[in-house]
N, C-alpha and C positions, 0 to 999 in steps of 0.2 A: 430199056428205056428208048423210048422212040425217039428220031434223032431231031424232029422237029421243038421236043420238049425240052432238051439239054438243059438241065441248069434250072427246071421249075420244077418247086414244088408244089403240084395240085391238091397235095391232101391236109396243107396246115391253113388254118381261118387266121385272117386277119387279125390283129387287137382288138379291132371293132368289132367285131365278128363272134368274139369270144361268147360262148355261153358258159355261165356260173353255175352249180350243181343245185344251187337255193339261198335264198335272200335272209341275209341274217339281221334280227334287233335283239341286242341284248342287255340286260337291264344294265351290268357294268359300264354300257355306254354315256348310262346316264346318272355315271356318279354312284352306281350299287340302287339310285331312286327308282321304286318301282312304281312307274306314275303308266296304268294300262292304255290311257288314253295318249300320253305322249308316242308310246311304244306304237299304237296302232296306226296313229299316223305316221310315224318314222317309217313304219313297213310300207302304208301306201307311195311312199315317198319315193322310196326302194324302187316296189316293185316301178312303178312311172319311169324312173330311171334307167330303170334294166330296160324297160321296154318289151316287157312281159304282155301285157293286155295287149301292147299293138301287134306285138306279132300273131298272138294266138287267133286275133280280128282277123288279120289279114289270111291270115292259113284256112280260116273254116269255110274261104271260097277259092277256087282258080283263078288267078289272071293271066294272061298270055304277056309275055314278055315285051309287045309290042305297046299293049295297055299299062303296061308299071312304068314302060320308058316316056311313052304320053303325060303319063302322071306326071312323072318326075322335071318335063320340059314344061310344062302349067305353072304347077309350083313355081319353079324355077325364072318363068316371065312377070309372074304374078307379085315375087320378091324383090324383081329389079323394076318393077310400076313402081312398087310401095316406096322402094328406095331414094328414085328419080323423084316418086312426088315431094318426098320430106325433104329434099335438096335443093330441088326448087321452090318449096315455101320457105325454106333459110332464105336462100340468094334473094326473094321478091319480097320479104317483111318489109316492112319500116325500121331503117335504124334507128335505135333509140338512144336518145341526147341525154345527157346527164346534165344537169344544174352545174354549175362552176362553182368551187368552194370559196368562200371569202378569210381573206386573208386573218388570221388572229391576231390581235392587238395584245398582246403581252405587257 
């Protein structure tokens, strides 16, 4: 072990990271009901989850690390616009007044 690395392990993935062996629906899920329609969408559901289709998108071209990192600071400006604007449309609404109840006469 080189003495720079003490102590890391380079070769276990993150939790995140984890990949699954394959995406399971099965009908027990839904009660023993075997509705194929429900099932297919559950799988779509899945797979979107896992994150299947993005990754396999993004693999079928090279990006250079310098372009993902780019990405990633866009998105990332683009989240704290969208943020700042919906906070500042809180903060500059009009408050809104409620009517006063009137007292019940019992």
């Amino acid at each position: 072990m080189n003495r720079h690395n003490k102590g890391k392990n380079f070769n276990q993935r993150s939790r995140r990271d984890e990949l699954r062996p394959c995406v399971e629906v099965r009908a027990e899920d839904f009660g023993g009901d075997y509705n194929a329609d429900k099932m297919v969408r559950r799988f779509i559901k899945a797979v979107k989850n896992e994150g299947i289709v993005d990754e396999c998108r993004s693999r079928q071209q090279f990006k250079k690390p310098s372009e993902v990192r780019q990405e990633r600071l866009e998105e990332r400006a683009r989240v704290i616009k969208k943020v700042n604007q919906r906070r500042s449309e809180l903060l500059t609404s009009k408050r809104l007044t409620f009517k006063s109840r009137k007292p019940r006469n019992n």
